[in-house]
N, C-alpha and C positions, 0 to 999 in steps of 0.2 A: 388505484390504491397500491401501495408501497406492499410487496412479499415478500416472505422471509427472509432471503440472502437479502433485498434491500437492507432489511432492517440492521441485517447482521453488518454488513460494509456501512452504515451509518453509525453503527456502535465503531466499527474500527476506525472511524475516523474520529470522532468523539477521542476513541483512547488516541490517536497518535498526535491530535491538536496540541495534549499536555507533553509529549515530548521523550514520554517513556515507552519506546519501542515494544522493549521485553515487556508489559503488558499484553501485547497483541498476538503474543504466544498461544493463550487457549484458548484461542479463535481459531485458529488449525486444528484442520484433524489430524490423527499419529502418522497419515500418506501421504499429506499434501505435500503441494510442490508451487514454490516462489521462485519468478524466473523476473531478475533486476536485471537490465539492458548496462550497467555499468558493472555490477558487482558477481552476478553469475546466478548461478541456479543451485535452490537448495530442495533437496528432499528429505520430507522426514519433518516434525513438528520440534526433533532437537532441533536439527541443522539449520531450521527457521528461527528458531530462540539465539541460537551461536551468533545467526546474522545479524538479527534486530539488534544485539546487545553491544556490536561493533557501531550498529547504526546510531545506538543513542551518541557516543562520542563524534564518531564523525561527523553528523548532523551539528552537534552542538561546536564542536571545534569551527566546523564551517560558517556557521552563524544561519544554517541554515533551516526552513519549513515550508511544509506545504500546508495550503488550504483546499479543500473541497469545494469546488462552483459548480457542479451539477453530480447527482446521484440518481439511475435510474435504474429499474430492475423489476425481476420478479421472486418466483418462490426458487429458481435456481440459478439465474446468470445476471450479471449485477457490470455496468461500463458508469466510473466517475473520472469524469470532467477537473485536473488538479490545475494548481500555479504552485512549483515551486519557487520561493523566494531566498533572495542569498544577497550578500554583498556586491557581489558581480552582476545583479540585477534578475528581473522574473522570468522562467520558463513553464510550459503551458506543458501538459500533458495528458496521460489517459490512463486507467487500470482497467482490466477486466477481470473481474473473478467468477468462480464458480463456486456455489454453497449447496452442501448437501449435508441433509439429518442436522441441520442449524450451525455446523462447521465449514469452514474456508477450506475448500480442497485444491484449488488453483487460484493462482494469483500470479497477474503479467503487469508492468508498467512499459508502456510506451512514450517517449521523451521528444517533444519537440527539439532541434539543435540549436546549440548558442545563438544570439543573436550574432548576425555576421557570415554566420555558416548556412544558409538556407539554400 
């Protein structure tokens, strides 16, 4: 049975399918910390809003999105299974977060490399 941070990393994914980042703002708590393997590390529920909100452009510039193929977890540590998809073709990857008191307090994406680069 699916626990809390699951639930909460299924709602985030929910909100990021439609494409608007800056929704997934108050899914953070005011200390969390989001650590992107290309983009850097943000602390703080602003500096998480600052990112997403670059993200929604970039993403769409890109032509790019990910989908969700596996979510699993419980009441506080949460690892999904992504495919980002793009013009340039799919890459597979992983997040892990931590949820505590029903907010996102860490959040890590992990990226398979290009195809080519393996």
């Amino acid at each position: 049975m699916a626990g809390q941070a699951q639930r909460v990393i299924e709602k985030f994914w929910q909100i990021q399918d439609d494409g608007d980042y800056t929704k997934l703002a108050p899914l953070f708590a005011e200390n969390a910390i989001l650590e992107d393997p290309i983009w850097g590390t943000y602390r703080g529920r602003d500096a998480i809003l600052s990112f997403m909100t670059k993200m929604v452009d970039e993403m769409s510039d890109r032509q790019v999105h990910f989908t969700a193929d596996e979510i699993y977890g419980d009441d506080h540590a949460v690892w999904a299974r992504w495919t980002m998809h793009s013009p340039e073709g799919d890459r597979g990857g992983v997040g892990i977060y931590k949820v505590k008191d029903g907010k996102l307090t860490y959040y890590r994406d992990y990226m398979d490399p290009p195809k080519g680069q393996e």
